[in-house]
N, C-alpha and C positions, 0 to 999 in steps of 0.2 A: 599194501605190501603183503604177499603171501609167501609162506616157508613150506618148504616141501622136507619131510624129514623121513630117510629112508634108513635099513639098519645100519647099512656100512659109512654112510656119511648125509651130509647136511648141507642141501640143496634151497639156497635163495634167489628166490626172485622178485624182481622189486619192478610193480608195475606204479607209474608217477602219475597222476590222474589233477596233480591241482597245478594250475598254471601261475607260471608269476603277474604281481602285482602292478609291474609298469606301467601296462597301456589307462589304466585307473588312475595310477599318481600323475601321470602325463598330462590325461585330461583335466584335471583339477588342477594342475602348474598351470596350464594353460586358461585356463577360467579365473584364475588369480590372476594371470598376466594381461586379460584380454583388461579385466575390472579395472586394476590399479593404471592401464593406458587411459580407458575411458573417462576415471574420476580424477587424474589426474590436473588437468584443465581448471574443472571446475575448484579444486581444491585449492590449487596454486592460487587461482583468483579470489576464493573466499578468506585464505591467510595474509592477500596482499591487501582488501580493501575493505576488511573489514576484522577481522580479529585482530590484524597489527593497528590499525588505528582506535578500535576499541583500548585494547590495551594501552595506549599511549596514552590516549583521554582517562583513562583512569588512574596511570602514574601521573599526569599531569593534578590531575584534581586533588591530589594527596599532596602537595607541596604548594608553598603560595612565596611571596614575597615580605621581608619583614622591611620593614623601615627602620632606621634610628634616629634618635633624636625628633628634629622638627620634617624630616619627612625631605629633604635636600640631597639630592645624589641618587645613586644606585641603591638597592635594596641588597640584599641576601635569603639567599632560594632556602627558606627553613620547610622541614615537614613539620604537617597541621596535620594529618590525620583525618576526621570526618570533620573538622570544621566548617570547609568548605561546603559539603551536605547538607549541613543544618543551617548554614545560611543562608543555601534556598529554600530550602523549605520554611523556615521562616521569614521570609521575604511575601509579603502580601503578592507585590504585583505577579511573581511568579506563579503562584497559586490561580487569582485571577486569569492569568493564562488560558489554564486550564479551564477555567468556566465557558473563556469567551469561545473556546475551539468545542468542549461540548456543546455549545449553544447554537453554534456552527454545523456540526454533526448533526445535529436535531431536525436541521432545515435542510442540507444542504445531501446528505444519504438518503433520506427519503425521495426527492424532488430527484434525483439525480436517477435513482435505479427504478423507480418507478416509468420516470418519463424515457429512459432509453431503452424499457424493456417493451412499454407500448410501442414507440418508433419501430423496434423489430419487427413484433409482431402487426405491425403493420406492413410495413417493406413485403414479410413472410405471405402473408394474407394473397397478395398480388393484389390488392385493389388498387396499388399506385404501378404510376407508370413509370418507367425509366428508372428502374432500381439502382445501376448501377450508376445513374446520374445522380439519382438522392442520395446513395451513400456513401459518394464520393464529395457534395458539398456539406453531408453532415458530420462528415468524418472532418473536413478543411480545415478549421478553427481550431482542431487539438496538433497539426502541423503548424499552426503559429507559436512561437514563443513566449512564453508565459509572460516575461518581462512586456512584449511588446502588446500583447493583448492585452494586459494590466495599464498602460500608457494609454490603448486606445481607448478603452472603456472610461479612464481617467478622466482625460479629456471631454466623453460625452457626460460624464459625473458634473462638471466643474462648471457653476454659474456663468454667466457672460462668455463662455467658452463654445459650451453647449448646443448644438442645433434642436437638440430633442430639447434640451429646455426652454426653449428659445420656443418651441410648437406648442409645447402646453400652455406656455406661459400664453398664446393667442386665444387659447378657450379659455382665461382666467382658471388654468391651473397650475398653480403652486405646488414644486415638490423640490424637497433639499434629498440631492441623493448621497449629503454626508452626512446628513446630521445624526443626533444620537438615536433616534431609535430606523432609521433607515441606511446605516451605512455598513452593518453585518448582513441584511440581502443585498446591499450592492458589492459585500463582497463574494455573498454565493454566487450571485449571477454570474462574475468575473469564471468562477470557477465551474460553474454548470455551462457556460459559452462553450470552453475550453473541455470539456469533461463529457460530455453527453453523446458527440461524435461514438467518439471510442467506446463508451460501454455498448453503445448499440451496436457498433461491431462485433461486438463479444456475444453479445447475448443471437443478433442474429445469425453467427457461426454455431450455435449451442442448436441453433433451431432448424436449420438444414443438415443436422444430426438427426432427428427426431423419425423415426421410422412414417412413412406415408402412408400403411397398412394401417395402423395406429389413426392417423387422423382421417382417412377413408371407412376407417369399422364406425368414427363418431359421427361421420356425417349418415350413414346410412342407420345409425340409431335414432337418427332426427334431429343432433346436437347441429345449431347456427352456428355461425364463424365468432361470434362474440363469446359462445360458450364452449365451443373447441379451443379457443384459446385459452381461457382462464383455466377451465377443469381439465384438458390435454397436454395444452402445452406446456407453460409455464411449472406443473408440476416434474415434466420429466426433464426439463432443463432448470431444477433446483437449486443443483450443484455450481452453477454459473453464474446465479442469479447471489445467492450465500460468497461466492470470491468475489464477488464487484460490491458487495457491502462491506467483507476485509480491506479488501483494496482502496476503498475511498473512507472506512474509518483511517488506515494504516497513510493515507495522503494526506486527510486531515486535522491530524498531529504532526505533520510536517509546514504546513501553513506559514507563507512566508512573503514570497514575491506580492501579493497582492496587495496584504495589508503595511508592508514598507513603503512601497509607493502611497496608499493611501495617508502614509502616516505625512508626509510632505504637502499634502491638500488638505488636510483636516486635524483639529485637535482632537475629535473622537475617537481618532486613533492613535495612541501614545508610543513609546519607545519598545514597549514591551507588551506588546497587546496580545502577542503571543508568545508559547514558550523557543521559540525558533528568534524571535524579535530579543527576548532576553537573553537568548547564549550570543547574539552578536551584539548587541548594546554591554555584556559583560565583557566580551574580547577585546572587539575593533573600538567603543568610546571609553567604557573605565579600565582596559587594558588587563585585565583582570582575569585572568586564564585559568588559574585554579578553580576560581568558582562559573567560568561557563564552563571547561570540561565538568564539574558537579553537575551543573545542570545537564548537560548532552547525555549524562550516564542515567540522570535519574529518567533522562524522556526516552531513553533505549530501553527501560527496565519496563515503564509504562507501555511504550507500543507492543515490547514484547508479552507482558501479563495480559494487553488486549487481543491481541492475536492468537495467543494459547487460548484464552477463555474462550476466543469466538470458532475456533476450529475445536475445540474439546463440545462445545452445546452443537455446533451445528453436526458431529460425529453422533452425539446423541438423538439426535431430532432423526438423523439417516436410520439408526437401528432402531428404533422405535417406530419406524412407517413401515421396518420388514417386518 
């Protein structure tokens, strides 16, 4: 704004130089609007099948049933509070649980991401033929149904059943594939059968990522295909390799379908062999829904403390290699 001011009077002129705000607030209504369409979907789905049943299993676990008298009739829905809690937790077999799915973990993450990342890296290599026939019959098996897989491998478990037992037994070989110290690899197996496809999928999508310039500079370094791979590849598909050890920790604290079948074939596997075996043995046989919602909360708490721990180290181990 400038004033021009002369003797006999007082001349303004108002020149306007800053423009309005609109086409600014416009575009930002519009990046708000574009957002909240986008996450909506996913929001809707995350509040229907998982915070409202979260929630529900947690009001549920806070309330039980009381009995009176000799235990005859209907009960009355009293609230416990953490009782419910503390009676899994102190519950041996529940605990145990937990051992058996660590123990599980131990054999069955290793063996699993190991061998589907060779498989890739092999497919990758070109030394086989017919890629996409290979990884179409090694994908096949994770298209079968977990239940029916678990019945078919059952069946080859189970004495006088068995064809494959029925073979070794010709060479005088003896093998119980329930007994107690072989029936936690005949349940890896069930689930490396079922599992091993897929991560090779994974890992060999991470690897037709991998720039060619890159594995072209190591061969003409004089790096062989065996040492392109290990020092090449596998480090720049890190990140892939870190989600499919999440991924099959985060599977194998859900452990379920296999060892329920197994438990119908063998005493080595009990009611509750896992923590997934005790929230249905507390529900569906002792009816008892306070304390498996306790349990379901305390193995959401767990999967979730492993999942943070394992994305918080593997976040470290990334900024520590830049």
């Amino acid at each position: 704004m400038s004033t021009v001011i002369s003797p006999g009077r007082r001349t303004a002129t108002t020149a306007s130089s800053a423009k309005p705000a609109r086409p600014r607030r416009a575009g930002r209504r519009q990046q708000v609007l574009a957002c909240v369409t986008l996450m909506a979907p996913f929001t809707a789905l995350l509040i229907a099948v998982f915070l409202v049943p979260v929630g529900y299993a947690i009001g549920l676990s806070l309330f039980g049933e009381d009995h009176k008298g000799l235990g005859f009739g209907g009960g009355t829905t009293v609230f416990t509070g953490l009782r419910s809690y503390l009676a899994v937790l102190q519950d041996p077999s529940f605990v145990s649980g937990f051992g058996a799915i660590a123990l599980y973990c131990v054999i069955f993450v290793p063996v699993v991401v190991i061998g589907a990342l060779a498989l890739a890296l092999l497919l990758d290599s070109g030394l086989v033929r017919l890629r996409r026939t290979a990884q179409m019959l090694l994908y096949l098996p994770h298209a079968v149904p977990g239940i029916i897989a678990a019945v078919i491998w059952l069946y080859l478990y189970t004495p006088g059943l068995s064809p494959v037992i029925k073979l070794l037994a010709q060479g005088d070989i003896t093998v119980d594939f329930l007994g107690m110290n072989t029936v936690l690899p005949s349940i890896v197996n069930i689930a490396l059968w079922s599992g091993l496809g897929y991560n090779m999928v994974i890992f060999y999508a991470a690897l037709q990522a991998v720039p060619r310039e890159v594995i072209e500079a190591a061969r003409i370094d004089g790096a062989g295909g065996f040492r392109t791979a290990l020092m090449v590849k596998v480090p720049i598909i890190k990140g892939s390799v870190l989600m499919v050890c999440m991924f099959a920790l985060i599977g194998a604290l859900q452990l379920f379908t296999e060892p329920m079948l197994m438990n119908q074939a063998t005493p080595m596997v009990n009611s509750r062999f896992t923590p997934n075996m005790y929230i249905y043995d507390a529900a569906f046989r002792r009816n008892n829904y306070g304390l498996a919602s306790a349990a379901s909360v305390i193995l959401l708490i767990v999967t979730c403390a492993l999942s943070y721990a394992v994305t918080r180290w593997t976040g470290r181990k990334e900024r520590s290699a830049r």
